[in-house]
Backbone of each chain as ProteinMPNN parsed JSONL, in Angstrom:
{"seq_chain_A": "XXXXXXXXXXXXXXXXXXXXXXXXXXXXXXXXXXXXXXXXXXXXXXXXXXXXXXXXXXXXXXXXXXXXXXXXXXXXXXXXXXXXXXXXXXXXXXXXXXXXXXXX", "coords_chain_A": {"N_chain_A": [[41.344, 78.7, 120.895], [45.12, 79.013, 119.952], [47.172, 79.178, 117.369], [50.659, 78.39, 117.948], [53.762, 78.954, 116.099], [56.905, 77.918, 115.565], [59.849, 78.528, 113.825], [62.702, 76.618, 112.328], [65.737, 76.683, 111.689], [67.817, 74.0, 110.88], [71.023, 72.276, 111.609], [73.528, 71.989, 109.105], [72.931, 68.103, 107.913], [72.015, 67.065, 110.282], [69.307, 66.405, 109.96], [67.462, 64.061, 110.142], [68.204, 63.24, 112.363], [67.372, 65.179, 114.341], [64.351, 65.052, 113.392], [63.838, 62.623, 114.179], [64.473, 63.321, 117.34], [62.225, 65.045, 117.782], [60.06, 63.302, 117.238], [60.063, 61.842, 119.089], [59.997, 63.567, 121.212], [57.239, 63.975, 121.28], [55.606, 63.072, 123.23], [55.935, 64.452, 125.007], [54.46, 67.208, 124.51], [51.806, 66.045, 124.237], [51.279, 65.536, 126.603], [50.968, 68.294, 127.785], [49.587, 70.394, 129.205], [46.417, 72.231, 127.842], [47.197, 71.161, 125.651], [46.721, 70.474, 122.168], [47.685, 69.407, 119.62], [50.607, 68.711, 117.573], [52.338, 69.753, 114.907], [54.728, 68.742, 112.436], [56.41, 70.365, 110.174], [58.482, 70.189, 107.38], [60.379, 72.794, 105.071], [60.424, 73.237, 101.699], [61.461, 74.513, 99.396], [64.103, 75.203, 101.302], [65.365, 72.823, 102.703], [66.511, 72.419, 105.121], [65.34, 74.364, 106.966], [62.648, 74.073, 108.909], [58.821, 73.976, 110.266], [57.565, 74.436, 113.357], [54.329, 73.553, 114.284], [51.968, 74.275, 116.93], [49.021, 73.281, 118.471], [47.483, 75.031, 121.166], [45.647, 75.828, 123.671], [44.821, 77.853, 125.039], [47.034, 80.985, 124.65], [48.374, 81.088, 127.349], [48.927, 78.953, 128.178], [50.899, 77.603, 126.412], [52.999, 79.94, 126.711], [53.245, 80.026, 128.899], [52.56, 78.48, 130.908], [53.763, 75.779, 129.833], [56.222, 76.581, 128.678], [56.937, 76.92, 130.924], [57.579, 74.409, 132.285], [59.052, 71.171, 133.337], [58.525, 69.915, 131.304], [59.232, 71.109, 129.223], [62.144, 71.569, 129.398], [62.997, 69.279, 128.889], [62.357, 69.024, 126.089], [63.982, 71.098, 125.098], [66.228, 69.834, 125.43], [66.585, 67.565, 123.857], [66.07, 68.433, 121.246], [67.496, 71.183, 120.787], [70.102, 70.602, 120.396], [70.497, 70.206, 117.737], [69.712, 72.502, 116.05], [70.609, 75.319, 114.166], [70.268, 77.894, 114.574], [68.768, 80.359, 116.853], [64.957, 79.424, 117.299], [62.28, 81.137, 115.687], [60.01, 82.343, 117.085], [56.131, 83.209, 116.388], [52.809, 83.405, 117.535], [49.539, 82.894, 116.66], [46.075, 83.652, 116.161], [43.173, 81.702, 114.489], [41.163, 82.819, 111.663], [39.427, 82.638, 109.793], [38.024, 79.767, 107.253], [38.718, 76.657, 106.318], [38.709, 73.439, 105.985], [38.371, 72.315, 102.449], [35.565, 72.712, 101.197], [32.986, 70.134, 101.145], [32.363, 67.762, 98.287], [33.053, 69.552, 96.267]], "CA_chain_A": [[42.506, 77.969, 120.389], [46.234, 79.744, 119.039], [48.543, 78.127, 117.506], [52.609, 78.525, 117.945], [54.732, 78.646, 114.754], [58.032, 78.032, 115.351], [60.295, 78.114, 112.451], [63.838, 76.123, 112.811], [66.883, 75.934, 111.033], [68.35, 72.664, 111.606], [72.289, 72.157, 111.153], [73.175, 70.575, 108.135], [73.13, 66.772, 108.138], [71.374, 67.032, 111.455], [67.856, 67.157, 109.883], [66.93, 63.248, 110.695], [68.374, 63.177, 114.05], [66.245, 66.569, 114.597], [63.118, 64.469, 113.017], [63.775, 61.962, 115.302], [64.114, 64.066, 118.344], [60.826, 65.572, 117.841], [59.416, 62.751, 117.147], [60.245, 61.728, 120.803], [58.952, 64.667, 122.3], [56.338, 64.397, 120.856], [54.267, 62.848, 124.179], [55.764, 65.791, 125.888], [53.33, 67.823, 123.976], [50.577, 65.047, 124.188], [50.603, 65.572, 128.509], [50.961, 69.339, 128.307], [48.25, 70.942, 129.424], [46.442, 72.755, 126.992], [47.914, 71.26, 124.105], [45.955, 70.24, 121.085], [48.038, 68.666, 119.07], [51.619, 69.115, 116.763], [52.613, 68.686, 113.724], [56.547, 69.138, 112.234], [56.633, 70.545, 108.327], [60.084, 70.428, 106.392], [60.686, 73.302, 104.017], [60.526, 72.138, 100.3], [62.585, 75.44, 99.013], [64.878, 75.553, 101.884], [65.069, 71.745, 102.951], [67.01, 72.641, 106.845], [64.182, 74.747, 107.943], [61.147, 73.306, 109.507], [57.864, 74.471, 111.022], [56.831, 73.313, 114.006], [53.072, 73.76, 115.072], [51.799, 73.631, 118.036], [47.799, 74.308, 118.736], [47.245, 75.422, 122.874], [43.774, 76.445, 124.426], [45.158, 79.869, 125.492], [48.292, 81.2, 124.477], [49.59, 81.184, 128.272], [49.276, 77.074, 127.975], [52.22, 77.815, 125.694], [54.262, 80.729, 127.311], [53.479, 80.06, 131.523], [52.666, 76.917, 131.735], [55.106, 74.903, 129.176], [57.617, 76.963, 129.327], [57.594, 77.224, 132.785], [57.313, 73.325, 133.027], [60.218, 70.359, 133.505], [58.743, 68.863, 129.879], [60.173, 71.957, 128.343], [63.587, 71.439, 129.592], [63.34, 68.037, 128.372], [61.855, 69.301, 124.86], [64.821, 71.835, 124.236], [67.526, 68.71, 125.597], [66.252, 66.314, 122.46], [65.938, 69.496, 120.237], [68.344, 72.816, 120.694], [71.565, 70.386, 119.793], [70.428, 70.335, 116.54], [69.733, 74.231, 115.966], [71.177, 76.067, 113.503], [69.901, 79.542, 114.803], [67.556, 79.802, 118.034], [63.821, 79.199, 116.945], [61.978, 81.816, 115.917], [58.79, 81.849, 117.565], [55.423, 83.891, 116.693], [51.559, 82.973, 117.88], [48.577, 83.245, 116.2], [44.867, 82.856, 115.787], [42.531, 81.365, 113.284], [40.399, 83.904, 111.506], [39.009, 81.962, 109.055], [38.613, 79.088, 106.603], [39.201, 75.432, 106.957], [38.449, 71.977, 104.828], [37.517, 72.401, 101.131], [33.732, 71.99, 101.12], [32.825, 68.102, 100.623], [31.445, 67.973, 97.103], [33.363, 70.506, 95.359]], "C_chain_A": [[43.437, 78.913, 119.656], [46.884, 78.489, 118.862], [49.982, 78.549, 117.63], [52.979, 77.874, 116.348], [55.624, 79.18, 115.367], [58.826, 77.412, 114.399], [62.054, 77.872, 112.936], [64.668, 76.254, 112.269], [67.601, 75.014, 112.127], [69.571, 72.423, 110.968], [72.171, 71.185, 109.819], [73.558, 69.627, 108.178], [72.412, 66.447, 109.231], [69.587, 66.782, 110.989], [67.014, 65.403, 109.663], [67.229, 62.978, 112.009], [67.583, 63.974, 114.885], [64.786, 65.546, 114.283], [63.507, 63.701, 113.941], [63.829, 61.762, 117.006], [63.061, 64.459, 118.601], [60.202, 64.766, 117.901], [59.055, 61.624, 118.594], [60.236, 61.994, 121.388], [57.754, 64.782, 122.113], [54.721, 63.749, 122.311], [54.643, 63.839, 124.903], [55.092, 66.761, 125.91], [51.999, 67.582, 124.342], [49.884, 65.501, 125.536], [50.881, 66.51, 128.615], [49.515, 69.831, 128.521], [47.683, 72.448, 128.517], [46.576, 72.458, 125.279], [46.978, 70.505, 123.28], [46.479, 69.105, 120.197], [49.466, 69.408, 118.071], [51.943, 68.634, 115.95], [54.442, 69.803, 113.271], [56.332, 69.077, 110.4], [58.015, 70.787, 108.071], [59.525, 71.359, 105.612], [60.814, 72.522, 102.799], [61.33, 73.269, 99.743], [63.85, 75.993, 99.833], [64.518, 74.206, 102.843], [65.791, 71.543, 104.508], [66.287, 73.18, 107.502], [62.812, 74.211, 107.788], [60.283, 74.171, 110.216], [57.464, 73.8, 112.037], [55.497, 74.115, 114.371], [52.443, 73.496, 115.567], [50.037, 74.243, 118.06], [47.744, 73.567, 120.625], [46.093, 76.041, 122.714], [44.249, 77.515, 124.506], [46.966, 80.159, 124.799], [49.093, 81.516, 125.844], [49.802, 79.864, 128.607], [50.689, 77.394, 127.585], [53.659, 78.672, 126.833], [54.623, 80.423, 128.795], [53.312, 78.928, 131.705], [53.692, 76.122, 130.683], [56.109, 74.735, 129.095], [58.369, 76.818, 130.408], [57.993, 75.142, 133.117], [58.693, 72.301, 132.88], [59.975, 69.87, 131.94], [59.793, 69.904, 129.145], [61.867, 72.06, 128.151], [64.094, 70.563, 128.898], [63.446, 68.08, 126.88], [63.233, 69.385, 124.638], [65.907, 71.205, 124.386], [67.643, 68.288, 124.213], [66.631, 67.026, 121.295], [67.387, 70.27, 119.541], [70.104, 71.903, 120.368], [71.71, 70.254, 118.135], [69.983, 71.716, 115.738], [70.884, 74.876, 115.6], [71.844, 77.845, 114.465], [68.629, 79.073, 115.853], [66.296, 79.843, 116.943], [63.198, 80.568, 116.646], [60.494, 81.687, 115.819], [57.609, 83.183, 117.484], [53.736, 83.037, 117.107], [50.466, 83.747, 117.062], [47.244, 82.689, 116.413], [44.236, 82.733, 114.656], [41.492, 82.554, 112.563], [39.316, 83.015, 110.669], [39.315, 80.939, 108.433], [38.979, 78.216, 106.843], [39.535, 74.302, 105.408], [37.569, 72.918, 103.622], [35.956, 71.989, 101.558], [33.79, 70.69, 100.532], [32.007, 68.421, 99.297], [31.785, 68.84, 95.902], [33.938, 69.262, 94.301]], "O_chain_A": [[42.929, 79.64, 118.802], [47.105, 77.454, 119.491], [50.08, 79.556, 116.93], [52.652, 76.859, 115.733], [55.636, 80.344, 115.765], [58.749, 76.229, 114.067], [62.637, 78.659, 113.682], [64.56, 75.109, 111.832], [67.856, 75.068, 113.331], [69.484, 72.314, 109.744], [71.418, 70.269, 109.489], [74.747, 69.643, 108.498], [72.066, 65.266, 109.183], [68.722, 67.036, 111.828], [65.958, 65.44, 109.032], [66.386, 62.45, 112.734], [67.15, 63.594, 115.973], [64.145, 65.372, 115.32], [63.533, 64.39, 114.961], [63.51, 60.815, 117.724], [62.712, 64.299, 119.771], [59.314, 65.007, 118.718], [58.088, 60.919, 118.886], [60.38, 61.38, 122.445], [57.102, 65.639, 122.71], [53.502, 63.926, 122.301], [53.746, 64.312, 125.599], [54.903, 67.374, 126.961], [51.172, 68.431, 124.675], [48.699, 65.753, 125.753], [51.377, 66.561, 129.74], [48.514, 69.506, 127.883], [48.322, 73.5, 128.501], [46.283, 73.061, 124.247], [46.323, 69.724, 123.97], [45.866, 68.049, 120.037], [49.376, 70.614, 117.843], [52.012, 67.413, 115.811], [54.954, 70.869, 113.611], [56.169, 68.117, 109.648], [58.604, 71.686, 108.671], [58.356, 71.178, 105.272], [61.225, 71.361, 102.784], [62.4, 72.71, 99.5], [64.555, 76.909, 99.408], [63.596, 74.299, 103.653], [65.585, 70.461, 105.058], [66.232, 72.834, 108.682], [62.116, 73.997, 106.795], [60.796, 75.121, 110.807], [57.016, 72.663, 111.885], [55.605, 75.285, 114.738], [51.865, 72.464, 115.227], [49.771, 75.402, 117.741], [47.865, 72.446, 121.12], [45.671, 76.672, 121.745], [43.819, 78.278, 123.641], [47.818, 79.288, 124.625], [50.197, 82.056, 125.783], [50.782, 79.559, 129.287], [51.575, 77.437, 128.438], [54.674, 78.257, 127.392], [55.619, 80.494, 129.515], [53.856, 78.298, 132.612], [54.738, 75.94, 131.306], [56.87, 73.775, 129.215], [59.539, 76.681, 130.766], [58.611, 74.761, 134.111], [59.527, 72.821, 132.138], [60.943, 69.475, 131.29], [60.872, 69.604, 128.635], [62.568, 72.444, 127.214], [65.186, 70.629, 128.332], [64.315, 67.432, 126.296], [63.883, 68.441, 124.19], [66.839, 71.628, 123.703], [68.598, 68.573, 123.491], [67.345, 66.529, 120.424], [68.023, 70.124, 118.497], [71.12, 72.564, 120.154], [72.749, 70.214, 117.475], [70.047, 71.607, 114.514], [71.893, 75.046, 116.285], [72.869, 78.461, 114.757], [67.879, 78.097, 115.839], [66.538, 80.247, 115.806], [63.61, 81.39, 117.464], [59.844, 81.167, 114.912], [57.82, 84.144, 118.225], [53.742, 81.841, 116.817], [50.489, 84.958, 116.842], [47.094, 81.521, 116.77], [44.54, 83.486, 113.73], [41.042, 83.272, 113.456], [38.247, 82.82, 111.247], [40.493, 80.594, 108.529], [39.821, 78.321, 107.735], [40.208, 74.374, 104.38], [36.66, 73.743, 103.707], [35.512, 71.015, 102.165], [34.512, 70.292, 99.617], [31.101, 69.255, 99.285], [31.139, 68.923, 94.858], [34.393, 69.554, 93.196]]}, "seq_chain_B": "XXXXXXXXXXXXXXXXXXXXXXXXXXXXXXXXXXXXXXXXXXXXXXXXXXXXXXXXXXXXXXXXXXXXXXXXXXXXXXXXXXXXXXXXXXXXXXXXXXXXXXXX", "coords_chain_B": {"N_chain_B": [[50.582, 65.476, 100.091], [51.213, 68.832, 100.035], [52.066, 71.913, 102.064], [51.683, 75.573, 101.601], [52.665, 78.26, 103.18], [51.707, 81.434, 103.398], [52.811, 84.286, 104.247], [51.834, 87.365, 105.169], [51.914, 91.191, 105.345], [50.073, 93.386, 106.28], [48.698, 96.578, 105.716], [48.567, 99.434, 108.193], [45.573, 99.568, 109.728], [44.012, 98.354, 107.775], [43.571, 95.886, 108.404], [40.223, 95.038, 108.856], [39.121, 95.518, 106.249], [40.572, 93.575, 104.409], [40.948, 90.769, 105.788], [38.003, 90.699, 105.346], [38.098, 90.511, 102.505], [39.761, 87.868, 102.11], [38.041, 86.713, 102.42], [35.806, 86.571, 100.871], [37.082, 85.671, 98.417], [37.755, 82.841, 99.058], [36.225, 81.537, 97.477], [37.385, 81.021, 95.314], [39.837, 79.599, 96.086], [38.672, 77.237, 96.611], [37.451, 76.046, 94.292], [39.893, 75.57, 92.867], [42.158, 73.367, 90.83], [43.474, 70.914, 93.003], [43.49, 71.449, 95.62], [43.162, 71.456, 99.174], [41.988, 73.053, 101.007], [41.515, 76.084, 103.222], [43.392, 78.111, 105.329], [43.26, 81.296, 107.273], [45.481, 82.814, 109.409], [45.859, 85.143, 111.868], [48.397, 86.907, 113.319], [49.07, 87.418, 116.482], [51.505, 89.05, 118.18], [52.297, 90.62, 116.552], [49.691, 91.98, 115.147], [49.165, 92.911, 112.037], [50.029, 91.153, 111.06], [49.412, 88.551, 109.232], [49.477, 85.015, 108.495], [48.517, 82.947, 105.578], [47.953, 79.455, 105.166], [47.333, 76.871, 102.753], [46.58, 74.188, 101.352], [47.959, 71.822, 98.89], [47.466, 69.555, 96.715], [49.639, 69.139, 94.969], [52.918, 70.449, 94.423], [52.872, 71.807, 91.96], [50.361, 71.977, 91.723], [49.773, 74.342, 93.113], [51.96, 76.299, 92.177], [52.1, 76.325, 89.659], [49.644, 75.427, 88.331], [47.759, 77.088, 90.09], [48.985, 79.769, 90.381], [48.919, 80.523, 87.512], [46.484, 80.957, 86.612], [43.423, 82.466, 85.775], [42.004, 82.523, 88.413], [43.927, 83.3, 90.086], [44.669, 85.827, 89.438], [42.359, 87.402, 90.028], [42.108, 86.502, 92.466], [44.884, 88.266, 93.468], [43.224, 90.625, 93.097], [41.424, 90.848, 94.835], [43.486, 91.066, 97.221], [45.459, 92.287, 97.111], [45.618, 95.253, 97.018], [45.719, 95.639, 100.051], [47.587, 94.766, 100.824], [51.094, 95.503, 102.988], [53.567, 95.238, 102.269], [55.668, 92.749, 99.777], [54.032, 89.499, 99.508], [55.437, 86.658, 101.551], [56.347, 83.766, 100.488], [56.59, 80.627, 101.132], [57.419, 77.045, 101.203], [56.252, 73.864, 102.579], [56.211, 70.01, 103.684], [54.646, 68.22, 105.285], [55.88, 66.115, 108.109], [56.017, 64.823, 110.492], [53.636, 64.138, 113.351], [50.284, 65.231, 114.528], [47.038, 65.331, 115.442], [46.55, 65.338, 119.09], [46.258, 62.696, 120.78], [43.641, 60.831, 121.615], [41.715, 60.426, 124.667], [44.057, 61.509, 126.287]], "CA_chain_B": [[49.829, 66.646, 100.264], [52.042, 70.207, 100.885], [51.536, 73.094, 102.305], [51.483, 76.577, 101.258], [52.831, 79.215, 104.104], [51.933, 82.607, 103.053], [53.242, 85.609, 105.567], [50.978, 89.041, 104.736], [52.047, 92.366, 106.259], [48.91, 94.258, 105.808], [48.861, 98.309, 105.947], [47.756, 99.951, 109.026], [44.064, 100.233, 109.465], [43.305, 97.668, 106.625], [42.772, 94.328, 109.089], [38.953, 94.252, 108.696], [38.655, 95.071, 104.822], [41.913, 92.399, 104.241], [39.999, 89.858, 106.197], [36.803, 90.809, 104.201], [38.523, 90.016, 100.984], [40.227, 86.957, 101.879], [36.642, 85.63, 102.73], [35.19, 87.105, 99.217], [38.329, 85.106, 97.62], [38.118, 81.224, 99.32], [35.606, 80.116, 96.485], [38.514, 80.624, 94.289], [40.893, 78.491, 96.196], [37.829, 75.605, 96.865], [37.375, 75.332, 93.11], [41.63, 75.55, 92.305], [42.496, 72.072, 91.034], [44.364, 70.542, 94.003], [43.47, 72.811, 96.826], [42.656, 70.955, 100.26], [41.485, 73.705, 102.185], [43.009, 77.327, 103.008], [43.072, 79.112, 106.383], [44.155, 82.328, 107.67], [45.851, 83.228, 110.9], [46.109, 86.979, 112.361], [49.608, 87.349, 114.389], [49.308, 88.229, 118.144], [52.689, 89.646, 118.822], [52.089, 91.69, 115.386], [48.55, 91.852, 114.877], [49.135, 93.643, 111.116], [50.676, 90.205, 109.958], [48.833, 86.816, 108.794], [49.616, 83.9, 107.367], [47.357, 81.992, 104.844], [48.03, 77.957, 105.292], [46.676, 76.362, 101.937], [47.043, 72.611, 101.325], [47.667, 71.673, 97.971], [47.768, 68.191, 96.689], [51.299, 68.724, 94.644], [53.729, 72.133, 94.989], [52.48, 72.093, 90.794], [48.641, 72.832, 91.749], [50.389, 75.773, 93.659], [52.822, 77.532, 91.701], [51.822, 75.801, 88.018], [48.313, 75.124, 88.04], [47.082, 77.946, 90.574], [49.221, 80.995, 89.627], [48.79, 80.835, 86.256], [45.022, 80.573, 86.37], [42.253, 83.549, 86.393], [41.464, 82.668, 89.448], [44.707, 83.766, 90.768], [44.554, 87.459, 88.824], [40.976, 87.688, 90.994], [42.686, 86.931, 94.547], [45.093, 89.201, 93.824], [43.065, 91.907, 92.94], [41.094, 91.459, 95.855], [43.764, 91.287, 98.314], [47.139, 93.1, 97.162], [45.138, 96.856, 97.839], [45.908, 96.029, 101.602], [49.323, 94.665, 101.641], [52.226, 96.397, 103.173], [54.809, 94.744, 101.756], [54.803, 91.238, 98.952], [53.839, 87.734, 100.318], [56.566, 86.146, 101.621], [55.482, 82.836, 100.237], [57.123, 78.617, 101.604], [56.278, 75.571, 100.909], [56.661, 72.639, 103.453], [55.995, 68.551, 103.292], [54.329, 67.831, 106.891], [57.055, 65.117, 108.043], [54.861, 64.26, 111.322], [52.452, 64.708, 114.305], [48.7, 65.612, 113.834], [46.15, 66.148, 116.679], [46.792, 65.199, 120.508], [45.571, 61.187, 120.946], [42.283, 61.158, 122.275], [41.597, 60.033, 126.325], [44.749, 62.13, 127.469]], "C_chain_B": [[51.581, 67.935, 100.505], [51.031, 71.262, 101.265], [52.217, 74.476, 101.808], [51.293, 77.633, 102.777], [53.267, 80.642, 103.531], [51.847, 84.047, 104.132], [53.01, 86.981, 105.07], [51.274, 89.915, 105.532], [50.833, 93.305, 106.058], [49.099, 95.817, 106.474], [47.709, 98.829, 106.988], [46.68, 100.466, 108.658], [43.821, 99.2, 108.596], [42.634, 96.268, 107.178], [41.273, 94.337, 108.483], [39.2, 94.13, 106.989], [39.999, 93.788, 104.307], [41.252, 91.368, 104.838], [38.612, 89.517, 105.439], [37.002, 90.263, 102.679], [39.105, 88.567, 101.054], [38.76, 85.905, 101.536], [35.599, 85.577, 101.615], [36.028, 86.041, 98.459], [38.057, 83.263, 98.1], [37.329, 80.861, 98.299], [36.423, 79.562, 95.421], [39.606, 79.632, 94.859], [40.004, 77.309, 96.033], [37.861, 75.365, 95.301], [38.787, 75.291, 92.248], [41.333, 73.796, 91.587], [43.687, 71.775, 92.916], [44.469, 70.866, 95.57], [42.906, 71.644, 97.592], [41.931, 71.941, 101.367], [42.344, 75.038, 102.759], [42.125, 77.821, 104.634], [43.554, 79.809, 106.797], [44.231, 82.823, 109.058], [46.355, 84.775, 110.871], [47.409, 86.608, 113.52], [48.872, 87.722, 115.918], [50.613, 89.171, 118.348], [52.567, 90.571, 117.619], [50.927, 91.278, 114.548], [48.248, 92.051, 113.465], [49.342, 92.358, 110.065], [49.749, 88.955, 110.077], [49.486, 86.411, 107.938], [48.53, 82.956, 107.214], [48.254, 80.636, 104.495], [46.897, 77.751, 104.16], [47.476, 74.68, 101.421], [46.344, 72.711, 100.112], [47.875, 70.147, 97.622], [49.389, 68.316, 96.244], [51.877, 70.252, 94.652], [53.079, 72.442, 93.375], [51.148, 73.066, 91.216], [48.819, 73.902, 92.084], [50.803, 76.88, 92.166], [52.818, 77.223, 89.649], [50.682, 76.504, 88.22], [47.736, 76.897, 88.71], [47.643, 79.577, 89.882], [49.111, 81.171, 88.296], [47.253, 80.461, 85.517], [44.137, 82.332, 86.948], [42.165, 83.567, 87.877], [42.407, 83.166, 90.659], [44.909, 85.302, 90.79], [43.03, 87.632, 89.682], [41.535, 87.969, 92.137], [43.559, 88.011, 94.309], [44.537, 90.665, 93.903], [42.238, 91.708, 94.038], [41.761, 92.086, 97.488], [44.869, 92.346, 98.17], [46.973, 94.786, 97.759], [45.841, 96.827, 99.459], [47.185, 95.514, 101.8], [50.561, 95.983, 101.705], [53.362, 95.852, 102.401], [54.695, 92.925, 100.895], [54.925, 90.524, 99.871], [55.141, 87.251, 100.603], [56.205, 84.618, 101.522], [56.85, 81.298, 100.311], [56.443, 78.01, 101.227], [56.875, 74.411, 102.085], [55.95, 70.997, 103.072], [55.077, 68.305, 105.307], [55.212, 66.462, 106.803], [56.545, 64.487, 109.668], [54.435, 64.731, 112.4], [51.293, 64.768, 113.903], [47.916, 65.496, 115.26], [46.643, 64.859, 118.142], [45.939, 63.506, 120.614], [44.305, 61.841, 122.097], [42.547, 60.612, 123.592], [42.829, 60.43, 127.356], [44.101, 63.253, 128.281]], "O_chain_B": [[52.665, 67.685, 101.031], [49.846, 71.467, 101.002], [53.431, 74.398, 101.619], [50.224, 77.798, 103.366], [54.397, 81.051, 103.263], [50.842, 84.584, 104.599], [53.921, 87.664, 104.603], [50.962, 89.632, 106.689], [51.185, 94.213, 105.305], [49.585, 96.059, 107.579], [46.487, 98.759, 106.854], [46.47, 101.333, 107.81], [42.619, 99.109, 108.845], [41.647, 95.681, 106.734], [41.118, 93.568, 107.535], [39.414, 93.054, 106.431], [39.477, 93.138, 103.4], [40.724, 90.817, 103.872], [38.229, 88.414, 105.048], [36.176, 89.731, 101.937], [38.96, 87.943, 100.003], [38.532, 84.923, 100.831], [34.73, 84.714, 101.488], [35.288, 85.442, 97.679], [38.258, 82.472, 97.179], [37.57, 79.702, 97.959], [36.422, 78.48, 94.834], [40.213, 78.903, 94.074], [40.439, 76.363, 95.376], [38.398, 74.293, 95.02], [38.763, 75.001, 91.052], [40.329, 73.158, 91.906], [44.381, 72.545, 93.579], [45.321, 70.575, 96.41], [42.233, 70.822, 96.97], [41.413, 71.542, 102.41], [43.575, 75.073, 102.764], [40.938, 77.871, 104.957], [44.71, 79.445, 107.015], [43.268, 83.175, 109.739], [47.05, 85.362, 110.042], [47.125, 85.999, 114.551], [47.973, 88.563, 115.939], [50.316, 90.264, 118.83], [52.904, 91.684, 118.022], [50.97, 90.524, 113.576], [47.168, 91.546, 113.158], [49.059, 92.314, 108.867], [49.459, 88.504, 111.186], [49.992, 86.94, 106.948], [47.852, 82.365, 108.055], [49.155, 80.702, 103.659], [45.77, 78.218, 104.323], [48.647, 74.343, 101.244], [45.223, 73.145, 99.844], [48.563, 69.531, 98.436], [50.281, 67.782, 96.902], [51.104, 71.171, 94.923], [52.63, 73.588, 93.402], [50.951, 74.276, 91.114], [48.138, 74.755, 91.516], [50.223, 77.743, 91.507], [53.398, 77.818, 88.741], [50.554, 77.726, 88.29], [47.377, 77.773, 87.923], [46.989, 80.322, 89.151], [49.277, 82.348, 87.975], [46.96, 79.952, 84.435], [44.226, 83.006, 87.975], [42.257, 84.628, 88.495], [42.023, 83.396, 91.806], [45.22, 85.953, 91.788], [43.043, 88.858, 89.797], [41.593, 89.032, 92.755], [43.171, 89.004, 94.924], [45.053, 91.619, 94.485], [42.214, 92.826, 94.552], [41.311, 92.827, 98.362], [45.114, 93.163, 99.057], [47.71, 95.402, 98.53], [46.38, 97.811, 99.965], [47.846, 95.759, 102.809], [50.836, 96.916, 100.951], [54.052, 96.747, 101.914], [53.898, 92.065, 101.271], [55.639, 90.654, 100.865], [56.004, 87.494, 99.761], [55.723, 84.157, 102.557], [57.802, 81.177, 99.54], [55.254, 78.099, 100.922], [58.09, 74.315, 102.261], [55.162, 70.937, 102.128], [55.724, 68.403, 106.35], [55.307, 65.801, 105.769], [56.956, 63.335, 109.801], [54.795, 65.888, 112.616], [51.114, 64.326, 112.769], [48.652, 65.663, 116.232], [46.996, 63.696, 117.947], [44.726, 63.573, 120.412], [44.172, 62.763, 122.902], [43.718, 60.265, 123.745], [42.928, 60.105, 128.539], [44.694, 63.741, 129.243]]}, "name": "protein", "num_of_chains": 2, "seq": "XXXXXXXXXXXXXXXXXXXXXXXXXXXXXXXXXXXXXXXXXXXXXXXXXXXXXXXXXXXXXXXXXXXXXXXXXXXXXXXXXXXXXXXXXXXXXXXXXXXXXXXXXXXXXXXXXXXXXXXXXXXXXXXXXXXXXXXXXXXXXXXXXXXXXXXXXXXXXXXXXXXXXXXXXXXXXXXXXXXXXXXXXXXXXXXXXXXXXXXXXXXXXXXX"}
């Protein structure tokens, strides 16, 4: 499992129409293949940029197959009119570290 | 809940012992007040960089409660030896998504 962090600026005033875009791609994600699951964080010291994160089985789920696929077109329709600045997109994996221990 | 997005450049050659220390360091986040759980991701496209994801209950337990606690003068001294350059440290609100519905 990687996950995708992409980090957004979202025009200003745009940043519920953007939440509500995503939130309507969000089965485009659901039936990608590969995909895990996404979640959408707002900035709290810079309240226009957002995180989005995506967890994929492989990181070519993400780049060859999503990219490559018709949802993606559809994604960056709902999305890229509300974009500040393109996305900037890096991948990672988990190394460590999860849930607090139960009991602490 | 927030989150806590911290972006580490670590100094060539240091990955394992920087990894080694974060993993010496989580008992101090599990017993923080407020702490939900901390995990650290290694970059792909720049293997040198992680970010540590820590869920705090309020942005206070963070940047009140946690930095201004022993247990924060500990993490750093175990980890700052290996950084290249300071934390570049966010905070976000998760605003929605969360894992892939089950039976797709």
């Amino acid at each position: 499992m990687i996950l995708e962090f992409a980090e957004i600026d979202v025009k200003a005033g745009h940043e519920a129409d953007f939440e509500s875009a995503v939130a309507q791609a969000l089965p485009l994600f659901h039936a990608a293949r590969g995909c895990g699951g996404v979640q959408l964080q707002r900035g709290i010291e810079q309240p226009n940029r957002y995180t989005l994160i995506v967890r994929w089985a492989t990181l070519e789920d993400h780049t060859v197959g999503f990219r490559g696929s018709e949802a993606f077109t559809r994604w960056r329709a709902l999305v890229s009119p509300h974009f500040e600045t393109p996305p900037r997109v890096q991948h990672a994996r988990p190394v460590l570290g999860g849930d607090r221990p139960r009991g602490r």
